[in-house]
C-alpha atoms as one frame of an Amber mdcrd trajectory, in Angstrom:
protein
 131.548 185.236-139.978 133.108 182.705-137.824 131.255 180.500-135.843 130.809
 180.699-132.323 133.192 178.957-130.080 131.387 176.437-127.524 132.249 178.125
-123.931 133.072 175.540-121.270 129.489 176.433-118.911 127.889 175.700-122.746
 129.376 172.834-123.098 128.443 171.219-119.686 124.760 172.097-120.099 124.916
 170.347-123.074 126.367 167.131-122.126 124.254 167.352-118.948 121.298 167.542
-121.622 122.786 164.105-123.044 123.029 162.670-119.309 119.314 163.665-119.007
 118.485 161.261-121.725 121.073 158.494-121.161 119.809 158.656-117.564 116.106
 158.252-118.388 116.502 155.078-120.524 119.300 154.191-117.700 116.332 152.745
-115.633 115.067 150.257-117.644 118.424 147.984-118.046 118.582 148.122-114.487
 115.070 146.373-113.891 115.720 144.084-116.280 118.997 143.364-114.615 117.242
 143.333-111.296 114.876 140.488-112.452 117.858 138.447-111.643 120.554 139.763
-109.329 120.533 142.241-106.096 120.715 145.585-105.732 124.464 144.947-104.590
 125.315 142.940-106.981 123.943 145.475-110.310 125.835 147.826-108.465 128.978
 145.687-108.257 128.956 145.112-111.892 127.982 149.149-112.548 130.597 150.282
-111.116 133.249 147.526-112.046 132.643 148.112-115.749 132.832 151.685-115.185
 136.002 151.612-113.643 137.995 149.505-116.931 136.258 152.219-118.934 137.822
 154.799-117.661 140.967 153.419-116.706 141.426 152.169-120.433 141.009 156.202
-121.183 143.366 157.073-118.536 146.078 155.017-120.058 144.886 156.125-123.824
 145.270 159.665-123.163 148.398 159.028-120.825 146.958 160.781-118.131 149.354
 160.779-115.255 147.252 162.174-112.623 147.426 160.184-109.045 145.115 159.472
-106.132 146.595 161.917-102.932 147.018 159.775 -99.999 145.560 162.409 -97.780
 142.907 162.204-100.078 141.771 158.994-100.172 138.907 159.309 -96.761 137.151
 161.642 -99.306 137.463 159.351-101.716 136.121 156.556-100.146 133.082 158.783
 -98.356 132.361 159.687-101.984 131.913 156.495-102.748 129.901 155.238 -99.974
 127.401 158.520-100.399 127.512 159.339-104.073 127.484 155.986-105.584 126.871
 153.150-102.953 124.329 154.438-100.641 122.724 156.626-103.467 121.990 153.546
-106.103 120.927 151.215-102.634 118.580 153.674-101.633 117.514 154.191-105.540
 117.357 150.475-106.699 115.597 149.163-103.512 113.088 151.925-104.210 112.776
 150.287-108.320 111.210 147.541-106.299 108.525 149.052-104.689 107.629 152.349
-107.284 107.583 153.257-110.704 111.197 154.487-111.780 108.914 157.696-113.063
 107.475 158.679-109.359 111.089 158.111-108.377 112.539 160.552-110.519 110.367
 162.936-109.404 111.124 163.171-105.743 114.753 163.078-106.961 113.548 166.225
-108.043 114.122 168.145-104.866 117.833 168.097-105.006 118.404 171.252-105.705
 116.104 172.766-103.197 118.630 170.922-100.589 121.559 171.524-102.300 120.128
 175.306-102.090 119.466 174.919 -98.204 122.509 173.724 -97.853 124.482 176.823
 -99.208 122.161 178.760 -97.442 123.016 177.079 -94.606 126.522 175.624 -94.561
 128.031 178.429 -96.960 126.099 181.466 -96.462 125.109 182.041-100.115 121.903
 183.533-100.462 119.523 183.303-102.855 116.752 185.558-104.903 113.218 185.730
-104.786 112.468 183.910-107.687 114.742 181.284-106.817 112.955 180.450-103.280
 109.595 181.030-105.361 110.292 177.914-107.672 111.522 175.984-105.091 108.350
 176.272-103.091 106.354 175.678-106.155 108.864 172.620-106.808 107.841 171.162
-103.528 104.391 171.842-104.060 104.887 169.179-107.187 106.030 166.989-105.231
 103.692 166.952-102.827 100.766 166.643-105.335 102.609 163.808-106.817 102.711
 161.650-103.524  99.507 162.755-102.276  97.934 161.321-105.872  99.469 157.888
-104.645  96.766 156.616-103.017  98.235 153.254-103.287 101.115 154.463-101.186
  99.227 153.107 -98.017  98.632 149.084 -99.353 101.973 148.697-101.645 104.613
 149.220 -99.939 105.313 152.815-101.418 105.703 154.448 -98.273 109.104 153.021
 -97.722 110.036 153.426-101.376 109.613 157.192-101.079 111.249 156.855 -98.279
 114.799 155.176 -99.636 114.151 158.316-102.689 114.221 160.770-100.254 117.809
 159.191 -99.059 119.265 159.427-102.514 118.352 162.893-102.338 120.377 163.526
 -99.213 123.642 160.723-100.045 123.535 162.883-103.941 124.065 165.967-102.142
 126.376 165.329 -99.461 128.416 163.680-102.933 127.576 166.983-104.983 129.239
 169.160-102.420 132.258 166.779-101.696 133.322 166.106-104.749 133.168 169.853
-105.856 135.725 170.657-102.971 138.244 167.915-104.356 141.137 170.159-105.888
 144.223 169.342-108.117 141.966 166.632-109.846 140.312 166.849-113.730 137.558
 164.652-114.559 139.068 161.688-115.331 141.157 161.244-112.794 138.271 161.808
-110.142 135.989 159.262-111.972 139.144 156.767-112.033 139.711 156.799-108.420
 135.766 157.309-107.599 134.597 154.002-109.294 137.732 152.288-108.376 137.123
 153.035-105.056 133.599 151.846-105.265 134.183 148.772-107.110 136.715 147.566
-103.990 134.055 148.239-101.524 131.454 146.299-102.940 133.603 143.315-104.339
 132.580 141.225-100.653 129.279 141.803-100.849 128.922 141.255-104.546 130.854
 137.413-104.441 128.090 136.362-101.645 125.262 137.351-103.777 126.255 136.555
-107.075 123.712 134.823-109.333 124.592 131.856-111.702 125.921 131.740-114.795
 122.646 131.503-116.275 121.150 134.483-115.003 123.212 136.557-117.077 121.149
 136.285-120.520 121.412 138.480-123.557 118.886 141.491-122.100 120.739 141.617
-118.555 124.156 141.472-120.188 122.910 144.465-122.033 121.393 146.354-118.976
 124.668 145.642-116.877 126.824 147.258-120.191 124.834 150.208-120.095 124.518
 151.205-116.873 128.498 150.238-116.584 129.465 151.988-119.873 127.150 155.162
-120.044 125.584 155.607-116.139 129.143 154.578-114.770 131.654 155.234-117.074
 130.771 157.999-119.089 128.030 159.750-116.583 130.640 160.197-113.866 133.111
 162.120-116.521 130.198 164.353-117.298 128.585 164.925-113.686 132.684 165.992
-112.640 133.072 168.149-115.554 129.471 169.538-115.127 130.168 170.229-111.346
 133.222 171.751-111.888 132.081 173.881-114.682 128.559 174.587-112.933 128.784
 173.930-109.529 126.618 171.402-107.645 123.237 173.146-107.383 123.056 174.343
-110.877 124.639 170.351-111.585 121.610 168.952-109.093 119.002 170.826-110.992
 119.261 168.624-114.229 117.994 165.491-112.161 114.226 168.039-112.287 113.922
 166.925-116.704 114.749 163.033-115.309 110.750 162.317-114.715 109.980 163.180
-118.806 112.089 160.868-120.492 112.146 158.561-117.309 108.116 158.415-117.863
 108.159 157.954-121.565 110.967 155.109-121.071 108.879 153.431-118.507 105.530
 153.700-120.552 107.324 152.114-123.503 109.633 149.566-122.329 108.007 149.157
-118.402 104.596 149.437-118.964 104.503 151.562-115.780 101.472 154.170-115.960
 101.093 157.818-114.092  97.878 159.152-112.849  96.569 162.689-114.454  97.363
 164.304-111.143 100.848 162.839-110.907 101.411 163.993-114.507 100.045 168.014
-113.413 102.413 167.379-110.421 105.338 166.738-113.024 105.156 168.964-115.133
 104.962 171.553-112.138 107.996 170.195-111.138 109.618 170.434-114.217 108.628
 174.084-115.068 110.016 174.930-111.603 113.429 172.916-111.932 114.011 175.364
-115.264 113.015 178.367-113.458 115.493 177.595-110.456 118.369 176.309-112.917
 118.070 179.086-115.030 118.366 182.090-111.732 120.815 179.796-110.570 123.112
 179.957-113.366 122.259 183.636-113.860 123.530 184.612-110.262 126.748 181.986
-110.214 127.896 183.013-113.447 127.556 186.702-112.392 129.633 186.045-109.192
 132.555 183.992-111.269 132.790 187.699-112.890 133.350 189.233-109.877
């Protein structure tokens, strides 16, 4: 009996599992980097690494694909929503909350990404999916009202600038996923290219001396360069191509568990019992959405 042959949908869900993971640890290199550099500046360095990584695959595999003139406005909003204005709103937020409470209001992604077909594309969804997204925000909810500290550290604004990522991830979700005539590569290529121009003013005016950049922040800016930047951006392309972007936004829902037990272990950042039931609530609702999701976009492709 032969065995069976990896579809592409399979595929993506499992490197999206992998980006779960990579993305979890992905917060802890950044702090450390953040000890010593701006926001800006981390992102600068993110997205510059990124960039020769991928280019140095382009030119491996002799990929010949080139950036559209008429395309590059999308490009460039791309950048400024999906990468720029995303990782601002996400890094200044580092500074005020625990990565893990972050993660979780992430979480809601997909319950805009779902308004926004709704809205924007007229694609309805089922019962169970509105039921899980109700009981998604519901998490949420009992996971900032459990933040009692929220009121005399600051937090307020930090959920705030988590909220925005939500909102600059999904206006990148749906953009990218209308880019045509592209594959992966080549969209990552001219994505964190595109960045990596953008920021290069701001990055020279706050760049930190040469002794700033010691042994654990070289580290945290090669993996957040090499697998956030680099290799993330292949798989989040290939994932919303394969998936689409709601059933792609979903994934950030598992980000609080191994963002949590990263944090514990290498933060020492703590979660209160209620945030925890607040979670996990989250989570449980994330798979139920993903899962309908899937069921009813697949379905349609078969149409």
């Amino acid at each position: 009996m032969k065995p069976r042959k990896l579809s592409e949908r399979g595929l993506a869900h499992a490197l999206m599992v992998f980006m779960v993971l990579a993305w979890g640890f992905d917060y802890v290199p950044a702090k450390w980097a953040m000890e010593e550099m701006t926001p800006t500046c981390l992102m600068f360095f993110k997205f510059a690494i990124g960039a020769v990584f991928v280019l140095f695959l382009k030119f491996v595999t002799r990929n010949k694909a080139i950036l559209r003139k008429k395309d590059i406005p999308i490009f460039i909003i791309c950048a400024l929503f999906g990468q720029i204005a995303y990782y601002e709103c996400e890094y200044n937020a580092m500074a005020l909350m625990p990565v893990a409470l972050i993660t979780i209001v992430l979480s809601l992604t997909p319950v805009v990404s779902i308004l926004i077909e709704r809205v924007l594309y007229k694609r309805k969804a089922n019962k169970t999916i509105y039921i899980g997204m109700l009981t998604l925000i519901a998490g949420i909810i009992l996971v900032v009202g459990a933040d009692v500290s929220i009121i005399t550290q600051g937090r307020g604004l930090g959920y705030l600038l988590a909220f925005g990522a939500v909102l600059c991830w999904n206006i990148y979700n749906f953009i990218t996923a209308g880019l045509k005539g592209y594959d992966s590569l080549a969209l990552s290529v001219n994505q964190t290219v595109c960045s990596s121009l953008i920021l290069i003013p701001a990055a020279i005016h706050s760049m930190p001396s040469a002794d700033a950049f010691t042994p654990l922040v070289i580290f945290g800016l090669l993996w957040v360069g090499l697998i956030d930047s680099g290799i993330g951006y292949l798989i989040v392309i290939y994932g919303l191509q394969k998936l689409g972007p709601t059933t792609n936004a979903v994934y950030s829902n598992f980000l609080p568990v191994t963002t949590a037990i990263f944090g514990v272990i290498f933060l020492g950042e703590m979660l209160t019992l209620l945030q925890i039931i607040g979670g996990v609530i989250v989570i449980a609702a994330g798979f139920v959405v993903i899962r309908e999701k899937g069921r009813i976009d697949e379905a349609a492709s078969t149409k």
